[in-house]
N, C-alpha and C positions, 0 to 999 in steps of 0.2 A: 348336501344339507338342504338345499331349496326343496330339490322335488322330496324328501323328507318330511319337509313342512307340508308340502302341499299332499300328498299321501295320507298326512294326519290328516290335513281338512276335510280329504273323502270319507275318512272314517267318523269323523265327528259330522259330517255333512249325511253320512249313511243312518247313525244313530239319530238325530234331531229330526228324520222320518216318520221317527215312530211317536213324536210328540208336537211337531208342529203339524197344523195345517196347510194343504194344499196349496200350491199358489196359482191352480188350475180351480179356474170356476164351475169346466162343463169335465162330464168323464167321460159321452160319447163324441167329444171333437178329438180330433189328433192333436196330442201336448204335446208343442215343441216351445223347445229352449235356442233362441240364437244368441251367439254372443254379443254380438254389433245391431248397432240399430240399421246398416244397412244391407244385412243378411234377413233382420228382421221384417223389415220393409217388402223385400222378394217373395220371402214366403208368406207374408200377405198378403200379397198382391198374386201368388201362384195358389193358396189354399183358400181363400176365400171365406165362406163359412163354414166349412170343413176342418177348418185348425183353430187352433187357439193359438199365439204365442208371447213369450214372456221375452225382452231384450234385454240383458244383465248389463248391457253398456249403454248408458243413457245419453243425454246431448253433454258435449265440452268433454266427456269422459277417454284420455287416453290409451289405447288398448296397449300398447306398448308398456305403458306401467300398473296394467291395471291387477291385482292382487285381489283373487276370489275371498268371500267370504263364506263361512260355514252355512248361511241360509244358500247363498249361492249352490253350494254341494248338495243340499238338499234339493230345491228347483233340476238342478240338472239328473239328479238320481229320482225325480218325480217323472221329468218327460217320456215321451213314447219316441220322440224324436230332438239331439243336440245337433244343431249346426254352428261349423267354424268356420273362419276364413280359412286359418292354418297359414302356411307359406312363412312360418316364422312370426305371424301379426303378434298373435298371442300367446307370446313364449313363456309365460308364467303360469300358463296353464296346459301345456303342453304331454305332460304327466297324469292331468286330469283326464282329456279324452283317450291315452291309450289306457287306461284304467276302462275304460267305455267303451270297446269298439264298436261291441254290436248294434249300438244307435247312437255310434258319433257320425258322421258326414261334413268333410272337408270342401266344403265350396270352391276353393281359390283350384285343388286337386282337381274341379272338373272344367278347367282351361286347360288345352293343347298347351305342352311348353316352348310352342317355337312363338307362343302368343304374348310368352312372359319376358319380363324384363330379369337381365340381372344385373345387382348390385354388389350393395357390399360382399365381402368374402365368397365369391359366387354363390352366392346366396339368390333367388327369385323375391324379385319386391313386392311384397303383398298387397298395392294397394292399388287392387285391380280393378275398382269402382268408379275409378277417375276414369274411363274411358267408359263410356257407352258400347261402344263396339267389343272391348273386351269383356264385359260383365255380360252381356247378351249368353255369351259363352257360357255362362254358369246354368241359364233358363232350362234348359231341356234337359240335362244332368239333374236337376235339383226335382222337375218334375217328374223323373222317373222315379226316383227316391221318393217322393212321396206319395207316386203310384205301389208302390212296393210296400207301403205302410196301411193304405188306401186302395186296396184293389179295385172297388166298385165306383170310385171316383177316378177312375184312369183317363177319361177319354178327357172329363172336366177339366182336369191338371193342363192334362197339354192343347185344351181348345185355348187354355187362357195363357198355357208358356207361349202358343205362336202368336198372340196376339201382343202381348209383353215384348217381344223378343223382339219385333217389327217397332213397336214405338221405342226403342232402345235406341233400333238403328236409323232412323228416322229422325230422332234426337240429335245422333250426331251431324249430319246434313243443315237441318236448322243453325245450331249452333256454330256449325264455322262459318254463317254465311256474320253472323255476328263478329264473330272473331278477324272475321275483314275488313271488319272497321278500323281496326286497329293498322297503323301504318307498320310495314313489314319491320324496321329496325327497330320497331319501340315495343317488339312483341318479346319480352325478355320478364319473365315471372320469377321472382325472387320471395323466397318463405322463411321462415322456420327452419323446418327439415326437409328431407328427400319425397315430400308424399307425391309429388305431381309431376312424376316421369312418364307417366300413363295418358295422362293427360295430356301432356307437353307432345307425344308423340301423336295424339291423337287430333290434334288440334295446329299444330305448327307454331310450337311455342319452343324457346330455348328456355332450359329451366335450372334455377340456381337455389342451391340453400346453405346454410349455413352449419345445423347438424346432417346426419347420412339418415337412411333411412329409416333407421331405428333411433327413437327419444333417450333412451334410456343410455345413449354415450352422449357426454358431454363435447360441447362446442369446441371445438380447437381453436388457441390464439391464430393459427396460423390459416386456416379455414377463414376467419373472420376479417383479416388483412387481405389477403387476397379478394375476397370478395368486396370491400369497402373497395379497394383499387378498380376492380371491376366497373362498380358503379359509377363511379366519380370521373374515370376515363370514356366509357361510352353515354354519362351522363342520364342514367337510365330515370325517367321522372318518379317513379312511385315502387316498393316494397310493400310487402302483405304479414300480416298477421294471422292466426289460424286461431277457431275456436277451444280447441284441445291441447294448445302447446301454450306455455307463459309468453307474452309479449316480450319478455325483458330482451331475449338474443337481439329481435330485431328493431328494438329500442336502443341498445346499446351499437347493432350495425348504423342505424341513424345516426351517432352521433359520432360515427368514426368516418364516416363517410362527409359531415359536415364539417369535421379538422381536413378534410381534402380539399374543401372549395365548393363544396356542389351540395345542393338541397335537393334533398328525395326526400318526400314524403310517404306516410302510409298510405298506402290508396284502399284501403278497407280488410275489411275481415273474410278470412275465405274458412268454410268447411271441410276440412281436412279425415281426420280418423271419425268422426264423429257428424252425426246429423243433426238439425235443428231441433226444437222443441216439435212435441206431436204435435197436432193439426195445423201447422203450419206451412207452406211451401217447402220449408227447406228440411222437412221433414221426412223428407221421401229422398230417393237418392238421384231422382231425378231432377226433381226440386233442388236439392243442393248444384246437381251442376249447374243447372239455371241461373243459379245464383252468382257460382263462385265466377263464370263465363259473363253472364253483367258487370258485375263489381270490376273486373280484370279489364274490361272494354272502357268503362266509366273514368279509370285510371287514370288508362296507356293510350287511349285514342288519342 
């Protein structure tokens, strides 16, 4: 019945073509559609002024639950080129790009899988952005692909993927020297959900949440106990909130964790499925690591 619904959306998203307006400004830039703002961000940062693109998921916006809408079907049945993460991110729309093949493009697809994490139901965790080192991965994959759309801009794509792809891994360097601030047993990162296993691997963190990786299953009592147990016995100082998840889970871990004896506090907001507002640091998805890798240090040091 879902992909049903979503089937109609294409077809009302295919119709509404022929009456709305563009949501592309230029016709000689390459129109691409991403669905995340930090896919958007890449092909920014890889097309240059070469592309145009439009990000259907904006800041706080979870993709996990995120449900297209009919201009959306239109935007993505307007681009020359759709990029997804895929990996299961955005399983609501899932229906949509194989309706698309010919200019869909799965990003998370152009990571080696001995690079991916698995999770739930052997499932691969989609949220491959949290490592520097792993998203680097996607750099040279994505500029080919838009060599392929772009043939006379080929060389351009990839003078700026190798240059991207170096400050990626560079990034990660930097950032654990930060992350050494942090005394080794107080490095224990606790969220929301499962988004920062990528992270955690990437950086030397043990990492805990309270839902799995995907939003859209609820919290389990049992989940929530054991991890309240957790904190209150290794007495872990601070828990995180995320911009794109409700605070209430770990609202409610706070206060199950304070019938054990032991005050954890939030120690800030971290950027999870979703990036900051445009022009701002955390805007960019490097910027959000910047961020979320302060905030975590500022804690737990």
């Amino acid at each position: 019945m879902r992909q049903l619904r979503l089937l109609a959306l294409v077809l009302i998203g295919l119709l509404l073509c022929g009456c709305l307006p563009s949501p592309f400004k230029s016709e000689e830039k390459l129109r691409i559609v991403a669905t995340t703002g930090m896919i958007a961000d890449l092909a920014r940062s890889l097309g240059g002024e070469q592309v145009e693109v439009i990000s259907l998921m904006g800041p706080g916006v979870d993709p996990h639950l995120y449900r297209p809408t009919a201009r959306d079907i239109a935007r993505l049945n307007d681009a020359d080129l759709i990029l997804f993460n895929g990996l299961h991110l955005e399983g609501r729309m899932a229906s949509i790009f194989e309706n698309l093949p010919e200019k869909s493009f799965a990003v998370g697809a152009a990571v080696p899988s001995d690079q991916l994490l698995i999770a739930e139901e052997d499932e691969f965790d989609p949220h491959i952005w949290h490592s520097p080192d792993v998203w680097a991965k996607t750099i040279q994959p994505l500029a080919d692909r838009l060599a392929r759309e772009r043939p006379d801009s080929k060389d351009l794509f990839h003078t700026r993927a190798n240059q991207i792809e170096g400050e990626f891994l560079s990034l990660t360097a930097e950032l654990r020297s930060e992350i050494d601030k942090i005394p080794p047993d107080h490095r224990i990162l606790v969220t929301a959900h499962d988004a920062f296993a990528y992270f955690g691997r990437t950086f030397g963190l043990e990492v805990h949440a309270i839902q799995g990786i995907n939003t859209t299953a609820e919290a389990g009592a049992k989940a929530m106990t054991d991890l309240a147990d957790l904190i209150a016995e290794r007495k872990i100082k601070a828990i995180f909130v995320e911009t794109s998840v409700s605070p209430a889970t770990i609202e409610a871990l706070q206060r199950a964790v304070r019938a054990r004896g032991h005050e954890v506090v939030v120690g800030g907001e971290l950027y999870s499925d979703a990036l900051g507002a445009a022009g701002t640091p955390e805007g960019t998805v490097a910027g959000m690591i910047r961020h979320n890798v302060r905030t975590l240090t500022e804690a737990l040091k």
